[in-house]
Every structure is written in structure tokens, then in C-alpha cells.
C-alpha positions in Angstrom: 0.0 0.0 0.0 2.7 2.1 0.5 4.4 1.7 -2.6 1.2 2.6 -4.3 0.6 5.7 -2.2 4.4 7.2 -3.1 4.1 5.9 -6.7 0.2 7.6 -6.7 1.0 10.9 -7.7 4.3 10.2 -10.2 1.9 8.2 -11.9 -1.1 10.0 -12.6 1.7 13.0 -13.8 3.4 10.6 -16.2 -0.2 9.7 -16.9 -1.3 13.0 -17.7 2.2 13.9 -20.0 1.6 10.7 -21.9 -1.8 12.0 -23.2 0.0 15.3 -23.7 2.4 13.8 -25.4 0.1 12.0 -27.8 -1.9 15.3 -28.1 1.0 17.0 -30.0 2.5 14.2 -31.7 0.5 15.4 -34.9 2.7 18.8 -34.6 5.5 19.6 -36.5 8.8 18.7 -35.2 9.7 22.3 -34.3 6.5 22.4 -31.5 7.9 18.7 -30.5 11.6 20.1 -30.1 11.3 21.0 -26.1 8.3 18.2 -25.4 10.3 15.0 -26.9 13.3 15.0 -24.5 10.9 16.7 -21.3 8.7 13.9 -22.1 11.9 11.4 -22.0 13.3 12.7 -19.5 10.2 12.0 -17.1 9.7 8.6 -18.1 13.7 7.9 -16.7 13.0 9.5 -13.7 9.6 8.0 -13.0 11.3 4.4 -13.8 14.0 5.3 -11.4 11.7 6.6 -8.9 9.5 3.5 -8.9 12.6 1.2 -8.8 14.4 3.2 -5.8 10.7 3.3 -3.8 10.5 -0.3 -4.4 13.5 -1.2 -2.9 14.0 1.1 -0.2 10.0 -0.6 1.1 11.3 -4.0 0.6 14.6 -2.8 2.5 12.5 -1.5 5.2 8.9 -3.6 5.3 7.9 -7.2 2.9 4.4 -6.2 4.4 3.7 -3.5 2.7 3.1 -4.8 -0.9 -0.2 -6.5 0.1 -3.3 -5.3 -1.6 -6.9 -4.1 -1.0 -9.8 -4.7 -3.0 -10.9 -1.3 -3.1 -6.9 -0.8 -4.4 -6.6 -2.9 -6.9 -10.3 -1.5 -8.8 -9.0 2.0 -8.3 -6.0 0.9 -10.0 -8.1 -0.7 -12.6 -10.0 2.3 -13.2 -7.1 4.6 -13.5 -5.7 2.3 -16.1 -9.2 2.2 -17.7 -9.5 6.3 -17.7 -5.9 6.4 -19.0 -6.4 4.1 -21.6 -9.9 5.3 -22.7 -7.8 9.0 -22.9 -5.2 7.0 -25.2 -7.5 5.6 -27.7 -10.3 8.3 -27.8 -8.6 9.8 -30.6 -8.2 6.8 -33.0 -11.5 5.4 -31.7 -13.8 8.1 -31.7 -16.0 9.2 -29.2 -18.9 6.8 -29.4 -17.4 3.7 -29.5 -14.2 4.5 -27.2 -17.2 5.4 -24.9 -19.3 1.9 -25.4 -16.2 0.3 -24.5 -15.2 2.1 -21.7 -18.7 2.7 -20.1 -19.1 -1.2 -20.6 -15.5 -2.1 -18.8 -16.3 0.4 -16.3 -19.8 -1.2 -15.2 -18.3 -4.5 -14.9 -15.7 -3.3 -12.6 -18.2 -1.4 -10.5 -20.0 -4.8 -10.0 -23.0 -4.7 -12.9 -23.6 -8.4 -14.3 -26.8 -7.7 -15.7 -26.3 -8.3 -19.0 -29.1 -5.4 -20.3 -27.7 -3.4 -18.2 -24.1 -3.8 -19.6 -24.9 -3.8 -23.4 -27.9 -1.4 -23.0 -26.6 1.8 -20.3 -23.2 2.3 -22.4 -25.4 2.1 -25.6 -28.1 4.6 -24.3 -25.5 6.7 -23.2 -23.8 7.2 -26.2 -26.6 7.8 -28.1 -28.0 10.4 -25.5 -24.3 12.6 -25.9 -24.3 12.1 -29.4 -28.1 13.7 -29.6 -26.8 16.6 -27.0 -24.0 17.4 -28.8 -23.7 16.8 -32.2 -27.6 17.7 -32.6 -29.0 20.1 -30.0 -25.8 22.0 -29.3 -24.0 21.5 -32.7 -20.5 20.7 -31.1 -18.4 18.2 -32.7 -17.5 15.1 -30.5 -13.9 14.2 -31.6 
């Protein structure tokens, strides 16, 4: 638990300068000259971090690597928002968002099949109508 809660916030900043980094990778390579090796640079230093925290806890406690419940679907779901970030842009909105509202009700505990095909479905169909038709705003 305490490697999770020291590794927490690296993470969700390597998290957030990975989509970053993804956002900009369509830029020529003069807007990509300072981002590249920043970007780079983190990813070394978040690897070193993790491996230095992981052996200093092992150093100093072997009983801190057990894991909750609740821990490991928060995990889950960072990974899930992180990864629904990373392919929104290939995807699209609507189906990057069936298949993320799907994997998202299972891990909240939904086994109702209707409810898993039909809520992300209706969902999607109900932001689609808001934006695209009522408010005229592009979903990307």
C-alpha cells in the first residue's frame, strides 16, 4: 500500500504527459523540439523513482506490498480512464465510450447483461443527440 501511495502521484503525472504527449504528436517537429526530451526525461525519472521506492519498502517492510480490494479496482480504473484518454482519438468518441462505459460497469460490479450492453449504448446515443444535434458541437 505504500508503494502505491508514493508511486500515486508520479503516476497520474506521467499519466497526464503521456496524453500530452500523444496530443502534440501530430505537430511539427519544431512544436515537438522541447516536449520529446521533457517527455523522455520523465519517463527515466519515474522508472528510477519507482525502482528506488521499491526497494528502499522492501529494505525497510515485505508487508507492505499487500493489496486491498478497493486498491486494486481503483488501480483498474485509473488504467481504464488512462487508456480510454489514449484511444479516444483513434477510436472516436462513441465507441471509445461503449467500451469504456461497458468495462467500467463490470468493474463497478454490474452483471446484468441489459444493463451492460444497453446503459453504455443509451449513453452514447443520449451525448451524441446533446451534442452533435442540439448543441452543434463536434464530439472528436
Amino acid at each position: 500500500m505504500q508503494l502505491i501511495q508514493r508511486l500515486g502521484p508520479p503516476l497520474l503525472i506521467l499519466l497526464w504527459s503521456l496524453s500530452y504527449f500523444f496530443e502534440i504528436h501530430d505537430q511539427g517537429t519544431q512544436d515537438q523540439m522541447l516536449i520529446r526530451p521533457v517527455f523522455y526525461i520523465m519517463v527515466i525519472l519515474f522508472i528510477v523513482n519507482a525502482i528506488t521506492d521499491f526497494i528502499e519498502l522492501k529494505k525497510n517492510n515485505t508487508d507492505s506490498f499487500s493489496i486491498s480490494d478497493g486498491t486494486q479496482k481503483i488501480l483498474c480504473y485509473v488504467v481504464a480512464v488512462a487508456c480510454y484518454i489514449l484511444i479516444l482519438p483513434y477510436m472516436g468518441f462513441i465507441v471509445a465510450s461503449i467500451i469504456f462505459l461497458l468495462g467500467s460497469l463490470y468493474l463497478l460490479g454490474v452483471r446484468k447483461k441489459s444493463m451492460l450492453l444497453g446503459l453504455p449504448i443509451v449513453m452514447s446515443m443520449f451525448l451524441y443527440i446533446m451534442f452533435v444535434e442540439l448543441l452543434q458541437v463536434p464530439l472528436p
